[in-house]
N, C-alpha and C positions, 0 to 999 in steps of 0.2 A: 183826478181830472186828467185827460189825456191832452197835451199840450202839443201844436202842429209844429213839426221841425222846421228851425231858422236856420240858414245857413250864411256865414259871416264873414262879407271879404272887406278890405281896410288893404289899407298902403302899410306895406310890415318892413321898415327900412333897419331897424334898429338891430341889436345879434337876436338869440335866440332867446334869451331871458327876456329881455326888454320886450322882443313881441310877446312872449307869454304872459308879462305883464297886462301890456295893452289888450292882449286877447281874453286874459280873464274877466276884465275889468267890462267889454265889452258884455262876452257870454253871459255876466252878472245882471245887466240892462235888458239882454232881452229875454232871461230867466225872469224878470222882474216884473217884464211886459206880458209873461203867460205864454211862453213859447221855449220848447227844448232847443236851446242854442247847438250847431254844430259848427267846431271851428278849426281845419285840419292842423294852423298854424300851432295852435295849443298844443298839441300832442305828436303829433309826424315827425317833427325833431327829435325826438325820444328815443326813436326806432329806427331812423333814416337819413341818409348823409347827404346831402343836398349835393352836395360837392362829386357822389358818383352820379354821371350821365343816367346810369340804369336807376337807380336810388330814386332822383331828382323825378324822373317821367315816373318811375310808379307815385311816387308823390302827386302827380297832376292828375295821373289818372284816379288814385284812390278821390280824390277831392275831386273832381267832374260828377266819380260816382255817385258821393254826398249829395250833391249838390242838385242832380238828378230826384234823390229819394224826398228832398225839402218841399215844402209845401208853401216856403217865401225865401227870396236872396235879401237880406237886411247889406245896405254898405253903408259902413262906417268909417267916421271921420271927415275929413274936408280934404283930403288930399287923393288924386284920382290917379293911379297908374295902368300901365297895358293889361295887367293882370285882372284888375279890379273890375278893366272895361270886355273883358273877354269874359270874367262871371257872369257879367252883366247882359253878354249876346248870347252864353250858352241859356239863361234862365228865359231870356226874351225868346228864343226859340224852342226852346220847352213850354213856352207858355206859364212861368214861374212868375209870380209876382213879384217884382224888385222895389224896393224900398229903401229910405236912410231909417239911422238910429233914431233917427227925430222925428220921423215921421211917425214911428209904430210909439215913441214915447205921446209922441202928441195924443195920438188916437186912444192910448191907454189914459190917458189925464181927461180926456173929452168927457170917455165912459165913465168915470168915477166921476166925473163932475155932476154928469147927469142924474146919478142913483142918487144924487142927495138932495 
């Protein structure tokens, strides 16, 4: 089954484990809901240093790119920052659906409710 790509912003205050934490735990919800989660906070630390200026902007831009290729913006959690709100204008003028975790869980709960 080919599942449409999510793409997942959240408020990421914590160091780099603790968002990876929170980011997997995330990507696992909406892996759950029937959608290939994409989440750049997961993995860009890996390979890139937030800390250099050049580092930091290919960071934003690889994740614009993502974000660009996704077929929904999923934002998660309850806390809202500049960042989270600028995924939110890039998808809105792309014409990307934006959604919370809870909304695509909702809707996932609706449909199995229904089939039964």
């Amino acid at each position: 089954m080919k599942r449409p790509l999510a793409y997942i912003t959240a408020a990421w205050f914590g160091g780099d484990s603790e968002n990876a934490e929170l980011a997997a735990q995330y990507c696992r919800a909406v892996y759950e809901a029937g959608f290939s989660p994409i989440c750049p906070p997961l993995y860009l630390p890996l390979f890139l240093n937030d800390a250099v200026p050049e580092e930091h902007k290919s960071g934003i831009d690889m994740g614009r790119d993502l974000l660009r290729r996704s077929h929904v913006l999923v934002v998660c959690g309850h806390t809202m920052t500049e960042a989270m709100k600028n995924d939110i204008a890039v998808a809105q003028r792309l014409g990307i659906t934006a959604t919370t975790l809870e909304g695509i869980l909702t809707v996932r709960n609706e449909g199995q409710l229904s089939k039964a």
